[in-house]
Every structure is written in structure tokens, then in C-alpha cells.
VEXMIMAR-377760 format. One record per residue (C-alpha): residue number from 0; chain; y, z, x; residue in one letter. Coordinates in pm, 1 decimal, decimal comma. Example, Ala and Ser with C-alpha at 12.3 -4.5 7.8 and 13.67 -1.06 7.14 Angstrom:
2
{node 0; 'A'; {-450,0; 780,0; 1230,0}; 'A'}
{node 1; 'A'; {-106,0; 714,0; 1367,0}; 'S'}
This chain:
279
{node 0; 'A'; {7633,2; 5843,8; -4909,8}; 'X'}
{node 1; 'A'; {7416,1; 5566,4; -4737,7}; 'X'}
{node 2; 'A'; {7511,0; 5246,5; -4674,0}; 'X'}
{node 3; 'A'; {7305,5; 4945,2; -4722,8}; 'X'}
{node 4; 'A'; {7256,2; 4733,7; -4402,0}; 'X'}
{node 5; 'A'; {7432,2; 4416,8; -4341,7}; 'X'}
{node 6; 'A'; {7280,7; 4076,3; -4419,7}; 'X'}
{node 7; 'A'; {7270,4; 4014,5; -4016,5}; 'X'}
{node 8; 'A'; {7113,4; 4372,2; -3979,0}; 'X'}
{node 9; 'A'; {6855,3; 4301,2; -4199,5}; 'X'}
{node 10; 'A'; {6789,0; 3974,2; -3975,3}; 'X'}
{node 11; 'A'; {6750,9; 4181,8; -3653,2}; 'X'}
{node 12; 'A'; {6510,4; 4438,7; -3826,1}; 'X'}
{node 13; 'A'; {6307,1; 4134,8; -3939,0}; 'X'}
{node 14; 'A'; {6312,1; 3960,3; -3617,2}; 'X'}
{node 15; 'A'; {6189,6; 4280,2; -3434,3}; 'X'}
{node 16; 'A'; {5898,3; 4322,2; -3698,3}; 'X'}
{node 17; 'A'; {5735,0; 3954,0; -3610,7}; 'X'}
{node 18; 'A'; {5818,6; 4002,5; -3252,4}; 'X'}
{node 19; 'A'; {5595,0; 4302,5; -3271,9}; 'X'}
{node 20; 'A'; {5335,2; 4161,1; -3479,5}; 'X'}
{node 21; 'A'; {5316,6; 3869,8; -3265,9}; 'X'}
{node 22; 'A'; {5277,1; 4102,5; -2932,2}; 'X'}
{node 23; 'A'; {4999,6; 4370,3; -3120,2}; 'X'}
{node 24; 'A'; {4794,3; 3997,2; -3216,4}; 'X'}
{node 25; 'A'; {4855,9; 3843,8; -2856,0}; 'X'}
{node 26; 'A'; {4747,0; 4160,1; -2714,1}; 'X'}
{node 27; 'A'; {4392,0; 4200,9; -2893,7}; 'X'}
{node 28; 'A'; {4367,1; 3845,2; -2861,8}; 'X'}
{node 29; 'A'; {4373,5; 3853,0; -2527,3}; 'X'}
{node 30; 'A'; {4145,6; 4145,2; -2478,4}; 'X'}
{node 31; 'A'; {3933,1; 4005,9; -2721,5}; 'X'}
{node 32; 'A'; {3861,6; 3697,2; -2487,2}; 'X'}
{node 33; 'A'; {3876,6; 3914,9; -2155,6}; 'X'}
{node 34; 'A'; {3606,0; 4117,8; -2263,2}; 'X'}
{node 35; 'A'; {3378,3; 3829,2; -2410,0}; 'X'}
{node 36; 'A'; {3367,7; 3694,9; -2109,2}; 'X'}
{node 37; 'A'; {3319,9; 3991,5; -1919,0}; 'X'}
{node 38; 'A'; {3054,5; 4069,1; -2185,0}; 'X'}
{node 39; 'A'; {2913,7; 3660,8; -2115,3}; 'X'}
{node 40; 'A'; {2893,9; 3739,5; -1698,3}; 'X'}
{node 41; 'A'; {2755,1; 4038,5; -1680,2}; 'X'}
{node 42; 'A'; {2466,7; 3990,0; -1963,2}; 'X'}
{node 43; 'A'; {2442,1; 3619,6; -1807,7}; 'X'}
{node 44; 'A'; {2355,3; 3726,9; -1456,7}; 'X'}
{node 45; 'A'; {2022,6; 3651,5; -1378,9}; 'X'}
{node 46; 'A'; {1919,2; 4001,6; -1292,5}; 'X'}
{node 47; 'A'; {2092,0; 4169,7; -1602,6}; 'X'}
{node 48; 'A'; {1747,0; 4283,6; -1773,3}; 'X'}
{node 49; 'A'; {1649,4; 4476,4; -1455,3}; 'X'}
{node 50; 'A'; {2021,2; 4653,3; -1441,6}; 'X'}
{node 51; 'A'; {1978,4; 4695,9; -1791,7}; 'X'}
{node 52; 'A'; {1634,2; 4856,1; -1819,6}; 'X'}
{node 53; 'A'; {1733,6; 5092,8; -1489,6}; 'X'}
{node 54; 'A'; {2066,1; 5170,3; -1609,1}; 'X'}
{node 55; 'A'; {2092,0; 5173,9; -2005,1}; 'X'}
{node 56; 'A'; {1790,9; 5286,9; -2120,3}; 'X'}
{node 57; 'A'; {1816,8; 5373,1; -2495,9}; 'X'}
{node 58; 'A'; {1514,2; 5608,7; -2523,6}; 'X'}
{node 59; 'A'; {1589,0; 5755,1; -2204,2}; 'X'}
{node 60; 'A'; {1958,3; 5813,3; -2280,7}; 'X'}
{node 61; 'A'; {1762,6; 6017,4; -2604,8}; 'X'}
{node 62; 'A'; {1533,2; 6219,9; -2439,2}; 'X'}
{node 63; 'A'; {1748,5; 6315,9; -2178,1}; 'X'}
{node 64; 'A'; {2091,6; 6430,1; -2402,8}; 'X'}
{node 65; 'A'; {2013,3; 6748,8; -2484,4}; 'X'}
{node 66; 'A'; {1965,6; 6887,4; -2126,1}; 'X'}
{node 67; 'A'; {2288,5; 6743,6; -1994,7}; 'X'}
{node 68; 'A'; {2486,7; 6837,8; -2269,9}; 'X'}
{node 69; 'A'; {2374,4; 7210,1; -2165,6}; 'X'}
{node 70; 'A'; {2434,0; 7147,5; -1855,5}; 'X'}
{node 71; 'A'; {2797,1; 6994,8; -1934,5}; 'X'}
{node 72; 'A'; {2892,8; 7339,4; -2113,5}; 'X'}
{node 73; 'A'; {2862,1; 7484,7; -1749,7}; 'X'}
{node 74; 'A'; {3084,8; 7193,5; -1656,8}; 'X'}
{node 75; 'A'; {3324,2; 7244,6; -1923,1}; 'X'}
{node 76; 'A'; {3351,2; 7716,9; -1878,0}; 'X'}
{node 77; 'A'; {3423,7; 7606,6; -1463,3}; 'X'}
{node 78; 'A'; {3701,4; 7389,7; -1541,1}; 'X'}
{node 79; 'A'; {3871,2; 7645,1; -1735,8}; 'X'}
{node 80; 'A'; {3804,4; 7925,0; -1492,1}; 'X'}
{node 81; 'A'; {3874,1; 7700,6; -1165,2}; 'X'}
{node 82; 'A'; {4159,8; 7512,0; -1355,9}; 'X'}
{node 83; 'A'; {4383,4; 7875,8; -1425,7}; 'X'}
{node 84; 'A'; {4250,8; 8009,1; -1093,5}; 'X'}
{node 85; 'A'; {4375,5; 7708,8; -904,5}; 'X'}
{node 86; 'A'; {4720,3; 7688,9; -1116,3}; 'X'}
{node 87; 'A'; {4784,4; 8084,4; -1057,2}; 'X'}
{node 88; 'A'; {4708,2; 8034,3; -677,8}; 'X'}
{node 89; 'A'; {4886,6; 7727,6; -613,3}; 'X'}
{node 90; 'A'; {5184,5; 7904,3; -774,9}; 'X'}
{node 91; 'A'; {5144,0; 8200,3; -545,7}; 'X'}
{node 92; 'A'; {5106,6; 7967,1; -244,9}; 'X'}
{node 93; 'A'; {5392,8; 7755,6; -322,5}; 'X'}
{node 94; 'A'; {5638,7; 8060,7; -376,0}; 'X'}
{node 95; 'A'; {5512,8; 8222,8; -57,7}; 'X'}
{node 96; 'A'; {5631,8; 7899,5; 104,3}; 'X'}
{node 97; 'A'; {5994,3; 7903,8; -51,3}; 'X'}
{node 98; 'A'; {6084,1; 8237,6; 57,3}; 'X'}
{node 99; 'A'; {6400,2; 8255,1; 279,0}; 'X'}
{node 100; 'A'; {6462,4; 8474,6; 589,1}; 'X'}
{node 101; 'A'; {6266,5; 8555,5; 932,6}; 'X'}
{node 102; 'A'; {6116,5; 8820,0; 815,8}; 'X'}
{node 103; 'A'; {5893,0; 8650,3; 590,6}; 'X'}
{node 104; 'A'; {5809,0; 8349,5; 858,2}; 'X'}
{node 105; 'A'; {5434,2; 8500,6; 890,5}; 'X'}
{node 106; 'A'; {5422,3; 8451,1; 568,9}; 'X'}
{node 107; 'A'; {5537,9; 8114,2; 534,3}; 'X'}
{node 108; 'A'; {5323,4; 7995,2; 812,9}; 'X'}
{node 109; 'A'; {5024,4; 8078,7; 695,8}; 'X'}
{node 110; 'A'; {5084,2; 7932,7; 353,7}; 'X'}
{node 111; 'A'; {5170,0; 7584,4; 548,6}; 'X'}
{node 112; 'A'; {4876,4; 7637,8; 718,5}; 'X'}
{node 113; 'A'; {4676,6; 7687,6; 451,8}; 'X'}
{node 114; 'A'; {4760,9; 7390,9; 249,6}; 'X'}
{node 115; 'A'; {4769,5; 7155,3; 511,5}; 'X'}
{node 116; 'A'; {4414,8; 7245,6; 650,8}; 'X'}
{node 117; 'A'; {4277,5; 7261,8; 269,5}; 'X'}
{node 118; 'A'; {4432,1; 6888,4; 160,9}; 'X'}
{node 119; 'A'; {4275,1; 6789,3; 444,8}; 'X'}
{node 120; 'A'; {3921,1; 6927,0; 433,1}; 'X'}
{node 121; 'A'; {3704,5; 6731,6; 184,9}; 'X'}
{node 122; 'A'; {3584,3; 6929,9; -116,2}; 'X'}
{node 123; 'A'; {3195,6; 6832,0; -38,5}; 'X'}
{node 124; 'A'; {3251,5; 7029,1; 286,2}; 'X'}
{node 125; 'A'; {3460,1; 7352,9; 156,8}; 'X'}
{node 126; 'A'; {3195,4; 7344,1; -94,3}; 'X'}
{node 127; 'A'; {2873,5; 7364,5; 134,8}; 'X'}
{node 128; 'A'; {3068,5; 7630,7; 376,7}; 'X'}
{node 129; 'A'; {3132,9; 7846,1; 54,6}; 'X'}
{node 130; 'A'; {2781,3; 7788,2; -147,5}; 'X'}
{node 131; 'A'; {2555,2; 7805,3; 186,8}; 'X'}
{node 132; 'A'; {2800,0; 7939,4; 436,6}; 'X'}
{node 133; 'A'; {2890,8; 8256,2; 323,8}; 'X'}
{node 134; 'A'; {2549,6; 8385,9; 178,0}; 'X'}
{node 135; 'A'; {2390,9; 8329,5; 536,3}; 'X'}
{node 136; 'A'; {2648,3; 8590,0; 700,5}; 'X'}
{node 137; 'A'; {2411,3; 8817,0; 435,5}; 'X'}
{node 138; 'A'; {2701,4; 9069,4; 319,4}; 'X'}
{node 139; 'A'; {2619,6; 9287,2; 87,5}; 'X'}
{node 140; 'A'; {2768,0; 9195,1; -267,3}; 'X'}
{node 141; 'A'; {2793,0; 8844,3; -190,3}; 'X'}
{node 142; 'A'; {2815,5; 8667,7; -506,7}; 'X'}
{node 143; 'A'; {2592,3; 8375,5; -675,3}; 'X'}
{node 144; 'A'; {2640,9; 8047,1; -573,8}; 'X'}
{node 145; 'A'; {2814,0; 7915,5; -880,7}; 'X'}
{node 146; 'A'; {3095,8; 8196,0; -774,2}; 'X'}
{node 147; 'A'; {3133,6; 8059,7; -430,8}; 'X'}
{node 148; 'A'; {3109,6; 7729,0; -508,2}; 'X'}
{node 149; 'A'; {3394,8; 7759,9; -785,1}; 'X'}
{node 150; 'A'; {3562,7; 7963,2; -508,8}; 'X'}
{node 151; 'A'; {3609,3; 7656,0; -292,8}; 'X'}
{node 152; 'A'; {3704,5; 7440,7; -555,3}; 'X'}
{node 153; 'A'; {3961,6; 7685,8; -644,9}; 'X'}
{node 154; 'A'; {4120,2; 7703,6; -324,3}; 'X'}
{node 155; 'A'; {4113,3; 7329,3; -250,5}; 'X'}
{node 156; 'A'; {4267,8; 7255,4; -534,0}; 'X'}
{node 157; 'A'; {4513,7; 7466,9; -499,6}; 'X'}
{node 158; 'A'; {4651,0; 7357,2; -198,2}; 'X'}
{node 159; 'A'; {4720,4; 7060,8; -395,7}; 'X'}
{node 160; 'A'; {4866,8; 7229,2; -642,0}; 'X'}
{node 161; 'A'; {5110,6; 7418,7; -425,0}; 'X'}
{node 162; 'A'; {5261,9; 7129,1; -296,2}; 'X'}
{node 163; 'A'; {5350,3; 7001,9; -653,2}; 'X'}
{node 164; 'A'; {5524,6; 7357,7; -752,2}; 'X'}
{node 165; 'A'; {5691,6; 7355,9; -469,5}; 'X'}
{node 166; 'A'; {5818,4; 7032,0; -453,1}; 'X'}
{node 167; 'A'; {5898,7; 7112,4; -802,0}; 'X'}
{node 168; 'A'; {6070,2; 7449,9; -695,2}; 'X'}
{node 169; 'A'; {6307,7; 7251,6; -435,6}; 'X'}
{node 170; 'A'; {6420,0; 6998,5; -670,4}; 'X'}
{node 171; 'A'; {6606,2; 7275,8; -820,1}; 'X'}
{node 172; 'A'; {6959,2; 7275,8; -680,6}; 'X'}
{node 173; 'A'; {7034,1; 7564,4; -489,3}; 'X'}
{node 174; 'A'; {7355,1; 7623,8; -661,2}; 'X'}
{node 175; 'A'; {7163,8; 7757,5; -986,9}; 'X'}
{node 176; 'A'; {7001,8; 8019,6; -767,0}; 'X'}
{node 177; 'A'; {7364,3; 8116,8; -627,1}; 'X'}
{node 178; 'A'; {7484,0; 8158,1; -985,7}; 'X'}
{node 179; 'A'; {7235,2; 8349,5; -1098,7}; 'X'}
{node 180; 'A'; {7265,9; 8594,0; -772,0}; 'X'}
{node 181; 'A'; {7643,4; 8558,9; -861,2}; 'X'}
{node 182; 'A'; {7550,5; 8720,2; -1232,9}; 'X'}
{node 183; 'A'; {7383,5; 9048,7; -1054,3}; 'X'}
{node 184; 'A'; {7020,1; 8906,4; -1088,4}; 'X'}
{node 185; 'A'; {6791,0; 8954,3; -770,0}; 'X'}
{node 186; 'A'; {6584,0; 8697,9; -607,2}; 'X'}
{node 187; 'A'; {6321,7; 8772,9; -726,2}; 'X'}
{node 188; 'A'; {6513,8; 8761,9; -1093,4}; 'X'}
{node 189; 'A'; {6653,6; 8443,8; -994,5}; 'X'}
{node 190; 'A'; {6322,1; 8290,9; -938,0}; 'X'}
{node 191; 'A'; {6131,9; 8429,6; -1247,3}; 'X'}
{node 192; 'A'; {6416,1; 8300,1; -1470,2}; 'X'}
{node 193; 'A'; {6582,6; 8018,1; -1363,9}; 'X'}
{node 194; 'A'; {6411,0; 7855,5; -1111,5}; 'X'}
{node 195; 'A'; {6058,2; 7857,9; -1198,9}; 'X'}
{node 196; 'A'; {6069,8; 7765,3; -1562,2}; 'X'}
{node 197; 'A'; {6323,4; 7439,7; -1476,6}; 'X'}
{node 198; 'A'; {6023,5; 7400,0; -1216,8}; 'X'}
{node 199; 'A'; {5735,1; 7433,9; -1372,7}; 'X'}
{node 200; 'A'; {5895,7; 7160,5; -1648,6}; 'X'}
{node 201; 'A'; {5989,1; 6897,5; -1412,5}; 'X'}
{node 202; 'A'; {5600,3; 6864,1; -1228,8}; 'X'}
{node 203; 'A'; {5416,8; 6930,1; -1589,3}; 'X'}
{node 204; 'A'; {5284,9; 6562,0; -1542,8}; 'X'}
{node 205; 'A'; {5176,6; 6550,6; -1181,5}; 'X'}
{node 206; 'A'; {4989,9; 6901,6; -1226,6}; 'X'}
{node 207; 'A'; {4822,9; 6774,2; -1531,6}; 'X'}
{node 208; 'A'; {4690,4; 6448,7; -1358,2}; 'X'}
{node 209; 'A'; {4563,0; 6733,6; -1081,8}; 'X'}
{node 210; 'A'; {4406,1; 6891,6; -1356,9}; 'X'}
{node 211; 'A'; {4218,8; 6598,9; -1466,8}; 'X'}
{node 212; 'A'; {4108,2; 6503,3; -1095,5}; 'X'}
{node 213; 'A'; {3997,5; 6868,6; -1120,3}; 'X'}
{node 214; 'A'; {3783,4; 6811,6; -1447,0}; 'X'}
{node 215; 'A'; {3613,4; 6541,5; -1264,7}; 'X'}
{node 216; 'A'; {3553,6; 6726,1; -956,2}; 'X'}
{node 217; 'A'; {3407,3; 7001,7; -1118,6}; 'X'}
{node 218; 'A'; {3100,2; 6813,8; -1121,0}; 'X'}
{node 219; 'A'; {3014,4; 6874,6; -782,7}; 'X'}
{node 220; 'A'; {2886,5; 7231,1; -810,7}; 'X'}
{node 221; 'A'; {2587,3; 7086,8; -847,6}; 'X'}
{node 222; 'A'; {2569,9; 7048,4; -465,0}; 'X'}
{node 223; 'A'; {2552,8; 7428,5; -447,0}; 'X'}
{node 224; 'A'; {2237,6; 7423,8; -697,7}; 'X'}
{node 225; 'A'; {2344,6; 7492,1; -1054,3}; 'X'}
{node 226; 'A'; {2233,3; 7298,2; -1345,0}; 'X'}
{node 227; 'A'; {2537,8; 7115,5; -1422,0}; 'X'}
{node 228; 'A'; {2577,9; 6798,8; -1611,1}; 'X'}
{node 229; 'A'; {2514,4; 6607,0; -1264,0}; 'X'}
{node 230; 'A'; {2214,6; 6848,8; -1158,1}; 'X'}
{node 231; 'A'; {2043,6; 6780,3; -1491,0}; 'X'}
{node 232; 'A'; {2107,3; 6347,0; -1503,8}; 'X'}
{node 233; 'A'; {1956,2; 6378,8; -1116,8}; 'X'}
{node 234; 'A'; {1651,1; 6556,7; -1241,4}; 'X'}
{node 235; 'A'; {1592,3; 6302,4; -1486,7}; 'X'}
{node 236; 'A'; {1631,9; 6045,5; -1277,4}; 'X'}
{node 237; 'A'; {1397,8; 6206,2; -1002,5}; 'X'}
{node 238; 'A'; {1135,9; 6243,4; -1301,7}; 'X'}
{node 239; 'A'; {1125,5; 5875,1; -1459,6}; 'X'}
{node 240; 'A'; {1314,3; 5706,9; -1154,3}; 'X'}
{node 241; 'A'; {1542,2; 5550,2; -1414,5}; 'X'}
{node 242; 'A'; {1966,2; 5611,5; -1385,3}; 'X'}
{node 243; 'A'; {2043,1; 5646,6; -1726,6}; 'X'}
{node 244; 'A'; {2084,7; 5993,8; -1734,2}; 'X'}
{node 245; 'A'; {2373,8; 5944,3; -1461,4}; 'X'}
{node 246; 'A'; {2496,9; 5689,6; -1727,6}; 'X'}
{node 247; 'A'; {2498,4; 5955,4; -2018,7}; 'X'}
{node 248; 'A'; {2633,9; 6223,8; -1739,9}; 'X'}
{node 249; 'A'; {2889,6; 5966,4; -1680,5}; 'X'}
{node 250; 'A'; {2988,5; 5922,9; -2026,8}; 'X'}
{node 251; 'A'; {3018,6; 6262,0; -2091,2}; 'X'}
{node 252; 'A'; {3248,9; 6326,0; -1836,1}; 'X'}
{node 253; 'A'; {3518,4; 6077,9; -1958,8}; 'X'}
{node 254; 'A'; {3480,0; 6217,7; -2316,1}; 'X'}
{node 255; 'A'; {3538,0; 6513,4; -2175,9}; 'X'}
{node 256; 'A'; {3857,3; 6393,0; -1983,9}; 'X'}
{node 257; 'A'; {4054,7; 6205,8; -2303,3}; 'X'}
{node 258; 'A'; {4168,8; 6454,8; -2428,6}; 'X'}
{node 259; 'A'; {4331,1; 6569,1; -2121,8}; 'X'}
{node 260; 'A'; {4423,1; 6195,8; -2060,9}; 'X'}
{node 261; 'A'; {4607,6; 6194,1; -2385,3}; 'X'}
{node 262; 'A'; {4797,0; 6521,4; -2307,7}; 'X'}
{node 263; 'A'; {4906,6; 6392,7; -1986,8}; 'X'}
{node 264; 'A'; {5011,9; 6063,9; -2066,3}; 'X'}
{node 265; 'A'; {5227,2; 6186,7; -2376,2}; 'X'}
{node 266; 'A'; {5373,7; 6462,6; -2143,8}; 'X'}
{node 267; 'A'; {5473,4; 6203,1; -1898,2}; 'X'}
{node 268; 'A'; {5629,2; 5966,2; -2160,0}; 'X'}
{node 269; 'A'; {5862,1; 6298,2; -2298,1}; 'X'}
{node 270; 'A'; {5952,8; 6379,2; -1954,4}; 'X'}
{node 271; 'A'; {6072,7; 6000,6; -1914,7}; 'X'}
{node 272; 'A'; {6272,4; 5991,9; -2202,5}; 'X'}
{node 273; 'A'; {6411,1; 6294,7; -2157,6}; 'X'}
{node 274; 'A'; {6551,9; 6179,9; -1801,1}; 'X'}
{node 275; 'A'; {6661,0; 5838,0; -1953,0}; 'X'}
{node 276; 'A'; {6845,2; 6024,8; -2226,9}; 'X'}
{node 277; 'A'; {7031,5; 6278,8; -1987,6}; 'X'}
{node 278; 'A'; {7103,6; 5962,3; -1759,5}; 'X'}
């Protein structure tokens, strides 16, 4: 049986509707008037029909679609492979670096080693080591360039990534680990089933916002010489000196991201309210 709400309930739920009405209309209001006169400034400026001709070129933006959107599906197959490649390794890296015991210092030092000199070294330059580096040592069975330049993504991002599992591995009390030893499991047991999943929960957010700087990044594989999204705007633009296909590039790359965005953000927002609720 449901009761019907109070005369003074039925005041607050009111209340709370116009309050929120009044902040969704204050809030496109003031966007509204922001972006008029952001809108007024920019088309204003005295040298807006030049930006506008070299940058946002209608016809150009037409003619110039269909070869970066080819180029994007290369864009969009390396983010998947480098993205799984980078999450498997930094997961490897990042357990390496937890184990316990002497023994297993070799270990552990060269998995700090490797993530500290990796965060540090700038993609452009693992990138050009990998693409033109390796290829002039002229092994046999060296792969393509698109390999090795996916290669070096891979492992720079997932130094990153390692530091984020790990991080999310240690946040894990040690006492759950002695319980689960206590119950006859290994450590290796321990790890696989109560550790890693708790960890793997708690940094879902930061290794999602890695995955979106990764989505972005994938667009420099285009310095090893595949036709990416990027390699195909810059031959536009070398062919009618006009940047509008960097625009449409551009554009297609934060499409492409949303989605991801979305994900992210809404993953973030659970995990809050999942902490405020256990708090």
C-alpha cells in the first residue's frame, strides 16, 4: 500500500522542479550569449575571410572526405590492436613490478626501468627509432612500418598504463591477499582472484582516459609513412595548399573519440557514487 505524499512534500518536489528549470534555462542562456559573441569576434576580425577560405573550405572539405575517411579506418583497426596490446602489456608490466621477494628483484628492476625510461621518452621519438630505426639494422623478417610503428606506440603506452594497474594493485589492502593465502589459495591464486579484479575496478576511469589519449595518438603513425587520416589531410593540403583537410581530419578524430568520452565519463560518475554510497 502507497502512501500519498504530504502537502509539504509535495511543496519540496515542486520547489526542486522550478529550481531545475530555472538552472537548465540559465544554463543555455548563458551559452547561448557566450557563443554569440564568440561567434561575433571571431567572424568580426578583420582577417576572418582569409582564415576562413584557408581553413573551412566547403568544397574542399567535399572533395577531400572520402580519402580521409579511408585513411581513418586505418586509424580506427590501430587503436584496437595498440589499445588491447598496450592494456595486456601494461598489466604484465605492472604485475612484474608487484612481485615480492629477492629473487625476483631482476625482475622488478627492469620493469621500473622500463616504465620510467618509456614515460619519459616522447612518442614522436620511440616512434622514428621503431619505424626507421629498426629496418636500417636490415634483419631479416623485419616487419612493415605500420608494425613497428604500432610497436612503439604499444610499448609507450604501456608504460603508462602500468603505472595505473599498479597503483591500482597497491590500493588493495594487503590483508585481503593474507586471507586469501590463509584459505589455501597461492599467490598467484590470490592475485588472479582477489586482487586483480578489485584492481582492475578501482582504475577503470583513469585507464579509459589513457585510452582516449591513445585514440588521439594513434594518429601519429603517419610519421612512419602510412596513409592514415593525418597522412591523407597533409596530402591534400600539400596539393591545393589549403588546411581544410586537417580541419575534416580533425573532426573526425573527435567523432571518433565521443563515444569513448561518453563511456569514460559515465564510468567515472558510477565509480563516484559508488564510493559516496559505501562512505
Amino acid at each position: 500500500m502507497t502512501h500519498a505524499p504530504s502537502p509539504r512534500q509535495r511543496e519540496r518536489f515542486a520547489y526542486r522542479r522550478r529550481q531545475a528549470i530555472r538552472s537548465v534555462l540559465l544554463a543555455a542562456l548563458s551559452t547561448a550569449v557566450l557563443g554569440t559573441l564568440l561567434a561575433v569576434g571571431i567572424t568580426g576580425a578583420p582577417g576572418w575571410d582569409r582564415v576562413k577560405q584557408s581553413f573551412f573550405a566547403w568544397d574542399k572539405a567535399v572533395e577531400y572526405l572520402p580519402d580521409i575517411l579511408d585513411g581513418l579506418w586505418l586509424n580506427l583497426k590501430l587503436l584496437v590492436v595498440c589499445a588491447t596490446a598496450a592494456l595486456a602489456l601494461g598489466l604484465l608490466v605492472a604485475v612484474l613490478r608487484t612481485l615480492r621477494g629477492p629473487v625476483f628483484f631482476p625482475v622488478r628492476a627492469v620493469a621500473t626501468g622500463y616504465t620510467y625510461a618509456l614515460r619519459g621518452m616522447p612518442l614522436i621519438i620511440v616512434i622514428y627509432l621503431f619505424a626507421f630505426g629498426i629496418p636500417g639494422l636490415r634483419l631479416q623478417g623485419t616487419p612493415d612500418v605500420l608494425v613497428l610503428g604500432g610497436a612503439a606506440i604499444v610499448i609507450t603506452y604501456g608504460a603508462y598504463l602500468a603505472e595505473v594497474f599498479r597503483a591500482g594493485i597497491e590500493s588493495v589492502h594487503p590483508s585481503q591477499i593474507a586471507a586469501a593465502r590463509s584459505l589455501g589459495l597461492s599467490y598467484r591464486q590470490a592475485m588472479r582472484h582477489v586482487v586483480l579484479p578489485q584492481a582492475v575496478r578501482r582504475v577503470a576511469p583513469p585507464l579509459l582516459n589513457d585510452t582516449v589519449a591513445l585514440q588521439k595518438d594513434v594518429g601519429l603513425i603517419s610519421l612512419a609513412g602510412p596513409i592514415d587520416a593525418i597522412r591523407a589531410a597533409q596530402i591534400g593540403v600539400a596539393q591545393d595548399a589549403n588546411f581544410t583537410p586537417y580541419i575534416v581530419a580533425g573532426v573526425l578524430f573527435v567523432l571518433l573519440a565521443l563515444p569513448l568520452i561518453g563511456i569514460t565519463d559515465w564510468v567515472t560518475l558510477r565509480a563516484a557514487r559508488r564510493q559516496n554510497a559505501g562512505t
